[in-house]
C-alpha positions in Angstrom: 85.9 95.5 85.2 88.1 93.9 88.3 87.0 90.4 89.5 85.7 90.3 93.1 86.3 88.6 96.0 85.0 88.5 99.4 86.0 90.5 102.1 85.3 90.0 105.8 86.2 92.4 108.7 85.6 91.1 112.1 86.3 91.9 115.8 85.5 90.5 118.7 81.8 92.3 118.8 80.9 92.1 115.3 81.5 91.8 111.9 82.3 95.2 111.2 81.9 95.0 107.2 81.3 91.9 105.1 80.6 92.1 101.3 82.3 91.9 97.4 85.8 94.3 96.6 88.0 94.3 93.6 90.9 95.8 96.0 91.9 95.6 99.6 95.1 97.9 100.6 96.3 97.1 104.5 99.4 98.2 105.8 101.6 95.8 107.7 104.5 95.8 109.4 107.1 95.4 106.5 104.8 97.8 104.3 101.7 98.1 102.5 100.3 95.4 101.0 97.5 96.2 97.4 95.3 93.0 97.3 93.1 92.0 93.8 91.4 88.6 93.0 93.5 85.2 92.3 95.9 87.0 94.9 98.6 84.3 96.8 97.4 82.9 100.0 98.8 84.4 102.7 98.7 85.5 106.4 100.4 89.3 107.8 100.1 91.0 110.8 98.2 94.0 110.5 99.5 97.7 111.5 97.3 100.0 113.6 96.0 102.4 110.8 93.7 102.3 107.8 92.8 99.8 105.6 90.7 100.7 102.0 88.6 98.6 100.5 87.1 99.3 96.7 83.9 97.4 96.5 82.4 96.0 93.9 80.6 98.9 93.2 83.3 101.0 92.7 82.6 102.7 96.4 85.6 103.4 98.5 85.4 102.8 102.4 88.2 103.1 105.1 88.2 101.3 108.4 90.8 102.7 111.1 92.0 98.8 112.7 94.0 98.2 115.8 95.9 95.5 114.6 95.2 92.0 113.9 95.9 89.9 110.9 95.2 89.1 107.9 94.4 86.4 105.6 93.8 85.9 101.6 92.7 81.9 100.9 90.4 81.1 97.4 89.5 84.6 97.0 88.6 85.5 100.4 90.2 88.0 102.5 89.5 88.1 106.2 90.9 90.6 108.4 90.8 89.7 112.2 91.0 93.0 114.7 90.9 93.8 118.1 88.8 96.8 117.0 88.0 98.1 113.5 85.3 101.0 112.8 84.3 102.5 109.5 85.8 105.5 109.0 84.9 109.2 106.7 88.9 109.2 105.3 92.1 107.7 106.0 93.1 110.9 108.1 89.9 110.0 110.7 90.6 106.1 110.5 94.6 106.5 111.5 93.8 109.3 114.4 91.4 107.1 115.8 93.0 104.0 116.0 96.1 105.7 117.2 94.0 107.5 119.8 92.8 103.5 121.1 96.5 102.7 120.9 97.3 105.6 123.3 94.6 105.4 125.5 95.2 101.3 126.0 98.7 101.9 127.0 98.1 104.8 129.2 95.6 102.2 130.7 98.0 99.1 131.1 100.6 101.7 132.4 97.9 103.2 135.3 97.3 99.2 136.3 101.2 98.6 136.5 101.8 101.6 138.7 98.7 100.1 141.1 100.3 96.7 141.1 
């Protein structure tokens, strides 16, 4: 059985999921990035899509993020987002976040055009 480690996902509201994995898989700009236990520190920015987690369980959940960052220190990883959300599959976790994308730049565009 995998080591685990904790895993924290927060936003600004709330910690959206909080609890023991044995792998964390986030995309980031440069790629994806597969993280275990004893893993490098480290710090990425995170790419608007899904990330999976494997608890310790052996359940798998997908959260759809809107950026933020990352971080792996002493067997904790904490991912920081502007949004995050719990998601059924990877499909419904990229949509979504990829729908806020949209809808935040249509918004930022609408308040440029009234300036």
């Amino acid at each position: 059985m995998a080591k685990a480690f904790q895993v924290d996902v927060v936003s600004p509201e709330a910690t959206v999921w909080s609890g023991q994995a044995t792998i964390v898989i986030a995309r980031t700009p440069e790629g994806e990035l597969g993280i275990m236990a004893d893993h490098e520190p480290l710090m990425a920015a995170c790419a608007t899509g899904a990330v999976e987690i494997e608890t310790e369980s052996g359940e798998r959940l997908t959260i759809g993020v809107h950026g933020g960052f990352i971080q792996v220190l002493n067997n904790q990883v904490t991912l920081i987002t502007d949004r995050a959300e719990v998601a059924e599959s990877h499909a419904e976790a990229k949509e979504t976040a990829q729908q806020r994308l949209a809808a935040e730049e249509a918004e930022a565009d609408e308040d440029e055009d009234s300036s």
